[in-house]
N, C-alpha and C positions, 0 to 999 in steps of 0.2 A: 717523417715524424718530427716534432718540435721535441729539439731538447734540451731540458732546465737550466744544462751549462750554458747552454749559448744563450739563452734566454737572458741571463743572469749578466754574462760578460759581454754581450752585444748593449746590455743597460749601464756597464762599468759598474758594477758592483758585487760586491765582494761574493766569493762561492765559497756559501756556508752548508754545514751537514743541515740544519733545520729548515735552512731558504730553498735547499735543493727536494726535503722532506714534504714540506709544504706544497710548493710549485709543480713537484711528478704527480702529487694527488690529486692537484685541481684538473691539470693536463689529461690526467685518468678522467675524472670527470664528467669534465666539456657542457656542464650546464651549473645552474646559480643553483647552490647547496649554502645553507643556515652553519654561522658559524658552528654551534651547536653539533652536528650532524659532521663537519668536517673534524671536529677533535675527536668525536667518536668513530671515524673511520679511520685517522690516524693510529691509533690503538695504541695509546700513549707513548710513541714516539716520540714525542714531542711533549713539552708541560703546556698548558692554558697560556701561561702569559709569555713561551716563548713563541706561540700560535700568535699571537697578537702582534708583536713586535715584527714576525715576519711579514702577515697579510697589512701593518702598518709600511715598511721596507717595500712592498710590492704596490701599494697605491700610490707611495711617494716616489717611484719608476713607471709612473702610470699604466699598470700594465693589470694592475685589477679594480673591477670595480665593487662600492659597497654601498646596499641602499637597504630598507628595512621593509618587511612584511607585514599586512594589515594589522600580524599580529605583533609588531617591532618585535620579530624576531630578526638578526641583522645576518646576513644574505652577502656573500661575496661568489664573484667569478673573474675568469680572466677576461681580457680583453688584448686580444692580439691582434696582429695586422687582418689575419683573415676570420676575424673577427664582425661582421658590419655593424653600425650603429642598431640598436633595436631595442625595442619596450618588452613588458611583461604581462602575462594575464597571470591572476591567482584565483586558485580552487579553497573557497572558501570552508571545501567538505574534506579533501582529501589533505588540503595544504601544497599541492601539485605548484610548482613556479614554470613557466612556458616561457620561453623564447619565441616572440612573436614581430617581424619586420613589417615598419606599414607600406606602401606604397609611395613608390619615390613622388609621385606628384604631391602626396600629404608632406611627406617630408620636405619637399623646398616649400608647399606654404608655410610650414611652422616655424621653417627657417628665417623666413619674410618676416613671417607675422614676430618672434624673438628679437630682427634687427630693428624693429621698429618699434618696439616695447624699448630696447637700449636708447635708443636714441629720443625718445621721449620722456623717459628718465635720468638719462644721461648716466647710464648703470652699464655694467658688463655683464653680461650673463652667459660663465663659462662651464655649464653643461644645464642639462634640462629630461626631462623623463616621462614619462605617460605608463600611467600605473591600469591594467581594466583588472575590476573585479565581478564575478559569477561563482558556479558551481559547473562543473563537471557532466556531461551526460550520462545518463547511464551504463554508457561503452566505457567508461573510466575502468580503467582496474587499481588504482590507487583508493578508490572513494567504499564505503564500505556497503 
């Protein structure tokens, strides 16, 4: 099991009671949860804007990431070594967020197709995402 200490000190950074608060609960986790949703499973452990300050602390160790929901609602998770790159589909009914990996051949195209977008702009482009939106089938038990 990964643990927030080492997590913490393997990134040289400081082992605080709220970065360790934070970090065991995404770890619990293990999928993308709406900021929103994470202070409320905290159970006020933690105040709002010291939630902030930590999942800001953990992106600037790049070890979380943060993107926003159809309905910008804003959405973090980890990203660890055993981790792999991957997109999201979203349930437009339930609000469900999926962890979905494409296919390594799509992935070196997009890869292709990114350096050569760089290079004809003369731009860097240091991350990139692929967002699918639908609903749910009715096997969902999340959707109502």
């Amino acid at each position: 099991m990964v643990n927030s200490r080492k997590i913490l000190a393997d990134h040289k950074v400081s082992i605080t009671n709220p970065r360790i608060i934070v970090l065991e609960a995404l770890l619990e986790i293990k999928s993308p949860i709406t900021v929103d949703e994470l202070l409320s499973q905290l159970r006020n452990k933690v105040a709002k804007s010291t939630l902030y300050r930590v999942l800001n602390d953990l992106k600037d160790i790049n070890i979380l990431h943060e993107f926003s929901t159809p309905a910008n609602q804003t959405v973090v998770e980890l990203i660890l070594e055993d981790h792999p790159h991957h997109h999201h589909l979203f349930c437009s009914d339930c609000g469900e967020i999926i962890d979905v990996e494409m296919a390594t051949e799509f992935e070196n195209k997009l890869l292709k197709e990114i350096k050569r977008i760089e290079r004809k702009f003369n731009f860097v482009i240091e991350d990139h995402r692929l967002e699918l939106f639908g609903k749910c089938t009715d096997l969902c038990v999340n959707c109502k």
